[in-house]
Residue, then its C-alpha position, 0 to 999 in steps of 0.5 A: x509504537x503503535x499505528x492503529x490509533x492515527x489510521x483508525x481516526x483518519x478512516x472514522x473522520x474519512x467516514x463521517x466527512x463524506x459530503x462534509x467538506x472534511x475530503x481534499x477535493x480534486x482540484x477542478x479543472x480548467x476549460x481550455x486545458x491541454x493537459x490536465x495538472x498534475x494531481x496532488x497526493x491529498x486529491x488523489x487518496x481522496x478518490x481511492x475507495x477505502x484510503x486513509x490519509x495520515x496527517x503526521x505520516x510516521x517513518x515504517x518500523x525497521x521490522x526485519x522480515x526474511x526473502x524467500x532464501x532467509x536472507x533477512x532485510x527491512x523495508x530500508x533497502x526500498x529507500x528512494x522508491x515508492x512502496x506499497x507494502x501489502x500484508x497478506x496470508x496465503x489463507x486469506x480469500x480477500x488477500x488471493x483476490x488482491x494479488x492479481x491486480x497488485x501484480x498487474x500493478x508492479x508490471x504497470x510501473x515497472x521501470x519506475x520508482x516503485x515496488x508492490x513489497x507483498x509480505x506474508x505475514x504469520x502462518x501461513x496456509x498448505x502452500x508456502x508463499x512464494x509457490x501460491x504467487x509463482x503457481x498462480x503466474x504472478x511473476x512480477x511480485x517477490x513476497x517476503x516472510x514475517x512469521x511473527x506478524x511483527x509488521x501487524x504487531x507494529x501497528x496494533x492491527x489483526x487485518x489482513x489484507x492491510x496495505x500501506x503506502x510509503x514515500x520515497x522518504x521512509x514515511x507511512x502516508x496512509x493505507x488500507x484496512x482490508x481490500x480495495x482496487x490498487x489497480x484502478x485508475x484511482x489508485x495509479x493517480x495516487x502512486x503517481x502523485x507520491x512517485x511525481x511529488x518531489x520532482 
């Protein structure tokens, strides 16, 4: 089954609705407010440069991809977290610039539901992955291996990097197709709404 299609179209309406009244809006706020409410996921990917929102989210394939001893697992063993998987490649200039920021994010929410799932995906550069990340001190990532880019496969893309943000449930909520800033205020009110969305 392929994913391209649905985020490709929400990136194009995204696109061409700016001004058109086609975004969620923020709600706004009310004077005389304590405490501002608590933003909704469909507010929240609005303000994130660069989200695509799916409509009808699709649960992730069981794709299998190997830690870094081979043990090989799937992003089932993340069921109840919020993840954002990020498909990187040690050769990728766009992804090496993500990685702090993703790994300062993973510190940001540490304790809390939720896990930044890096996975190299095909071949990769000299350095093997997870020495790129522990040479560069990005100590809170644990990247995975997909050697066949079965993830990409998946979803009929050829992007790196591309990063997807998945429920608690299992569900692909939406993502992005190359760099955006995950560790801007935007994309921390987006995982805290997913993270805040069922209780």
């Amino acid at each position: 089954m392929s994913y391209r299609t649905p985020l490709i179209v929400v990136a194009a309406v995204l696109s061409i609705a700016i001004g058109g009244g086609f975004l969620y809006q923020k709600a706004p706020s009310t004077s005389g407010e304590a405490q501002a409410p608590q933003q909704s996921v469909r507010s929240a990917a609005d303000g994130l440069a660069g989200f695509s929102l799916l409509v009808d989210p699709p649960m992730v394939p069981s794709v299998v991809m190997k830690d870094e001893a081979g043990a090989e697992t799937t992003l089932e063993a993340y069921r109840g977290k919020v993840v954002l998987l990020n498909l990187w490649a040690t050769w990728c200039p766009p992804c090496i610039r993500e990685m702090p920021d993703l790994n300062a994010l993973q510190k940001d929410f540490a304790g809390r539901d939720f896990a930044v799932v890096p996975v190299a995906s095909g071949k990769q550069g000299r350095e093997d992955a997870a020495e790129f990340l522990r040479a560069r001190n990005l100590d809170a990532l644990k990247t995975y291996y997909d050697p066949r880019s079965l993830f990409l496969r998946a979803f009929d893309l050829e992007t790196l990097p591309t990063t997807f943000l998945i429920d608690r449930d299992g569900r692909m909520r939406g993502g992005v197709l190359g760099m955006t800033n995950w560790h801007s205020d935007e994309g921390k009110a987006l995982i805290e709404a997913l993270l805040n969305e069922n209780g």
